[in-house]
ZAZAZA-376764 format. One record per residue (C-alpha): x, y, z. Coordinates in pm, 1 decimal. Each point is the difference from the previous one (the first is absolute). Layout:
REM ZAZAZA-376764
(node (X Y Z));
...
REM end
This chain:
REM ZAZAZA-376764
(node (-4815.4 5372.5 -3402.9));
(node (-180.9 149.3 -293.0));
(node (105.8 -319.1 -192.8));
(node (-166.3 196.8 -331.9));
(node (-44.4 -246.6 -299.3));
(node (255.2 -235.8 146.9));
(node (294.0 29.1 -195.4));
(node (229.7 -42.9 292.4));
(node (-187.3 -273.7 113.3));
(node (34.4 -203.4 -324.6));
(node (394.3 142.3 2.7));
(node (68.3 -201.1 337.1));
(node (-230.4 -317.8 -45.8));
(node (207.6 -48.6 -337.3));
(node (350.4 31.1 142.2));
(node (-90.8 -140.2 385.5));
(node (-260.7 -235.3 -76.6));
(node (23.0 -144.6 363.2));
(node (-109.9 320.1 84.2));
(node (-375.9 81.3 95.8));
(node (-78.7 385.3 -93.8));
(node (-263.8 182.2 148.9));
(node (-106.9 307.0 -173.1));
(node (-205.8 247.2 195.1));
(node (-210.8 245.3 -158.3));
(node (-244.3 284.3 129.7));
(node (-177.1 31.3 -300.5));
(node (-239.7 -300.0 -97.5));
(node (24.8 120.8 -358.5));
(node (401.1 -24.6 3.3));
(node (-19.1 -334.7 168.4));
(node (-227.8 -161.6 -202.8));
(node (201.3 151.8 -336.4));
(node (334.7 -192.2 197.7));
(node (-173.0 -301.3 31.6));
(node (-91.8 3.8 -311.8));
(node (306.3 110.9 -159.9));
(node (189.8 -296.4 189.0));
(node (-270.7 -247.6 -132.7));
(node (122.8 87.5 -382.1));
(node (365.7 -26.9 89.3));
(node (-85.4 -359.3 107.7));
(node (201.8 106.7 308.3));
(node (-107.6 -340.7 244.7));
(node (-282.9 49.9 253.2));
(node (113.8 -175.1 272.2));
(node (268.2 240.9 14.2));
(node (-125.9 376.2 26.1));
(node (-329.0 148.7 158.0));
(node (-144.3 352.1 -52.8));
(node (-155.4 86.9 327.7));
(node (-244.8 353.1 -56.6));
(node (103.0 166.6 350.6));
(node (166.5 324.5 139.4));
(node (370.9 -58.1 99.6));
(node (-10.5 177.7 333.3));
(node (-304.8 -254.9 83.9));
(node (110.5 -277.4 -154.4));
(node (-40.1 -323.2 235.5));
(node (235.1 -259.2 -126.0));
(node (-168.0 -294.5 213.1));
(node (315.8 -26.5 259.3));
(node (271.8 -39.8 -297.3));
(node (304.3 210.8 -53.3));
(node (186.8 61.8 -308.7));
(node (343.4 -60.4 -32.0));
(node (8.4 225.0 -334.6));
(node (-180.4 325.0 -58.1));
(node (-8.3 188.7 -321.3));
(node (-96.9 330.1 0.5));
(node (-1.4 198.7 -413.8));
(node (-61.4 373.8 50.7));
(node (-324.8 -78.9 255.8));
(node (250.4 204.4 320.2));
(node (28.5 296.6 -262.4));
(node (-406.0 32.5 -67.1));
(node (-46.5 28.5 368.1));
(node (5.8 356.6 164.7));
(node (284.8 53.3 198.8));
(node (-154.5 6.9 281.1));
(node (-108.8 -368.2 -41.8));
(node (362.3 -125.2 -39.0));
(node (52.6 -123.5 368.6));
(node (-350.8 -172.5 -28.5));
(node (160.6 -186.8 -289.7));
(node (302.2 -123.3 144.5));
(node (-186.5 -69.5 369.8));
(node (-271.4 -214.7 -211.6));
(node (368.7 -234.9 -248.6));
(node (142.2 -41.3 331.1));
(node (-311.7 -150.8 121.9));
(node (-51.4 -207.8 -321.7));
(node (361.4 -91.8 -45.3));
(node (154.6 -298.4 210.6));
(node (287.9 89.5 207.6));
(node (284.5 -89.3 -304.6));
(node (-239.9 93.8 -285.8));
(node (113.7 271.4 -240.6));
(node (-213.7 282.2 -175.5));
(node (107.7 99.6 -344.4));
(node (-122.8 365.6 -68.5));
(node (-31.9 197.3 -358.3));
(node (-2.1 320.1 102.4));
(node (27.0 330.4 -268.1));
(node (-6.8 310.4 10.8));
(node (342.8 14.2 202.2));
(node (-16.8 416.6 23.7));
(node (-134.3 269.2 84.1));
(node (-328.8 121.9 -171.5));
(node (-308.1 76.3 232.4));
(node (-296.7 -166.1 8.8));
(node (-103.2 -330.2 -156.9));
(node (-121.5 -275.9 -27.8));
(node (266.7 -121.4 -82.2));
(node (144.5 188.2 293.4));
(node (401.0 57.3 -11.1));
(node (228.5 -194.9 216.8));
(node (316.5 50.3 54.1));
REM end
């Protein structure tokens, strides 16, 4: 979720290429800049999608994912959102699947985003 430009995306198509990503994105602006982006890194179509769509409403059409990765989107959330978050991966993920999570800042400041975890 919040796939930004797509950097990731073009990260995992190039070293899994039997891999189909799916990028989601809140922001039409963002997703259209990531499909872009991945269109001048000649990254193959047929194997990423940016879908423009809010991760906690995000219908993925009766699939499951068997990988999830997740770069600094848990640490933008408010705190109070985190059990939200992991409720809505185990839903998405398929019973084996693993979820990779970036996560900073690993402290204690107040406030955010990015909010501390710890």
């Amino acid at each position: 979720p919040g796939c930004g430009r797509g950097y990731s995306i073009q990260a995992f198509a190039k070293t899994t290429p039997k891999r189909h990503m799916v990028g989601l994105e809140i922001s039409e602006t963002a997703a259209k800049a990531a499909r872009k982006y991945l269109d001048s890194q000649s990254v193959p179509k047929d194997s990423w999608e940016i879908i423009n769509e809010n991760f906690f409403e995000y219908k993925s059409m009766d699939c499951r994912f068997n990988l999830a990765y997740d770069y600094t989107f848990l640490c933008a959330l408010d705190p109070e959102m985190r059990q939200s978050w992991a409720k809505r991966y185990s839903e998405l993920l398929l019973p084996k699947g693993v979820l990779i999570t970036v996560i900073f800042p690993i402290c204690d400041k107040v406030g955010g985003p990015p909010f501390a975890i710890s």
